[in-house]
C-alpha positions as CSV (number, residue, x, y, z in Angstrom):
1,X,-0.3,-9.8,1.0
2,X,-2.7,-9.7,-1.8
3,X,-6.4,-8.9,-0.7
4,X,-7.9,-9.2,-4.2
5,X,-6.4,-9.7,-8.1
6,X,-9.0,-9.0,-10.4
7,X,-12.3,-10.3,-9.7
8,X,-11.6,-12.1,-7.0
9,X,-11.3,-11.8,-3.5
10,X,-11.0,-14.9,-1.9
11,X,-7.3,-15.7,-2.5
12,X,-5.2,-18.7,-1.4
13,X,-1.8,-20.3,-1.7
14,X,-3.2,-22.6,-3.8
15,X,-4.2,-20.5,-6.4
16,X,-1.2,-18.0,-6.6
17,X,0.9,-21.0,-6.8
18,X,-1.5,-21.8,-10.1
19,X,-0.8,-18.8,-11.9
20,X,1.2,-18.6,-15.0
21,X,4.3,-18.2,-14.9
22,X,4.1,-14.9,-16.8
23,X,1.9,-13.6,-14.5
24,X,3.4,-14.9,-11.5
25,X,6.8,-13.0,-12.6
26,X,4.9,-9.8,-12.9
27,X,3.3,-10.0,-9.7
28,X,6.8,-10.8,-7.9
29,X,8.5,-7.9,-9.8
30,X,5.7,-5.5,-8.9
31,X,6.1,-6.2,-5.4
32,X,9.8,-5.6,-5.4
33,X,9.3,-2.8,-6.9
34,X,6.9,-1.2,-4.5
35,X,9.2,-2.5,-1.3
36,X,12.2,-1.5,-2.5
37,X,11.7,1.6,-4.5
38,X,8.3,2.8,-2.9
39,X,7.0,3.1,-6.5
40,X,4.9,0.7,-9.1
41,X,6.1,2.8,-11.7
42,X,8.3,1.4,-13.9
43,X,10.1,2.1,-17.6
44,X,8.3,1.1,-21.0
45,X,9.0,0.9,-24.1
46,X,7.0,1.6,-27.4
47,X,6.9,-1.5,-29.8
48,X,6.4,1.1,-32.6
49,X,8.5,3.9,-32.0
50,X,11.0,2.4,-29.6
51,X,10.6,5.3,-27.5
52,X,11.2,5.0,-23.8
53,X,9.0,6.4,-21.1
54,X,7.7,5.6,-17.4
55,X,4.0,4.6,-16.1
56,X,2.3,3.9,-13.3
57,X,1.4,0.6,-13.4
58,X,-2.3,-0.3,-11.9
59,X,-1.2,-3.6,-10.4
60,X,-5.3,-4.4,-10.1
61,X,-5.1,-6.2,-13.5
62,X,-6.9,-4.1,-15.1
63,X,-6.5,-1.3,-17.9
C-alpha cells in the first residue's frame, strides 16, 4: 500500500497507473525488495569510478 509518494497523500489507482514507466519500475522493484529481502537497500554503482557499494534507499522520493 502506498500512504504517500512525495508530496502527496491522496493516492489512487488512477494515478499509479499514470506514472512513468521508469518510476513505476522503481517503485515495483523497491517493493520486492523490502518483501522479499526485508531490506530497501540495494547495490550501486559509481558512474565515475565504477566502484560498487550498497545504500539505503529512502523510497520517499526524496534526497
Amino acid at each position: 500500500m502506498i500512504t504517500r509518494l512525495g508530496s502527496l497523500t491522496a493516492l489512487n489507482p488512477k494515478m499509479i497507473e499514470g506514472l512513468f514507466s521508469a518510476d513505476l519500475a522503481f517503485l515495483q522493484d523497491f517493493y520486492r525488495r523490502i518483501n522479499e529481502y526485508g531490506t530497501s537497500r540495494m547495490e550501486v554503482g559509481c558512474p565515475h569510478c565504477e566502484g560498487r557499494f550498497e545504500v539505503e534507499v529512502n523510497g520517499s522520493g526524496e534526497a
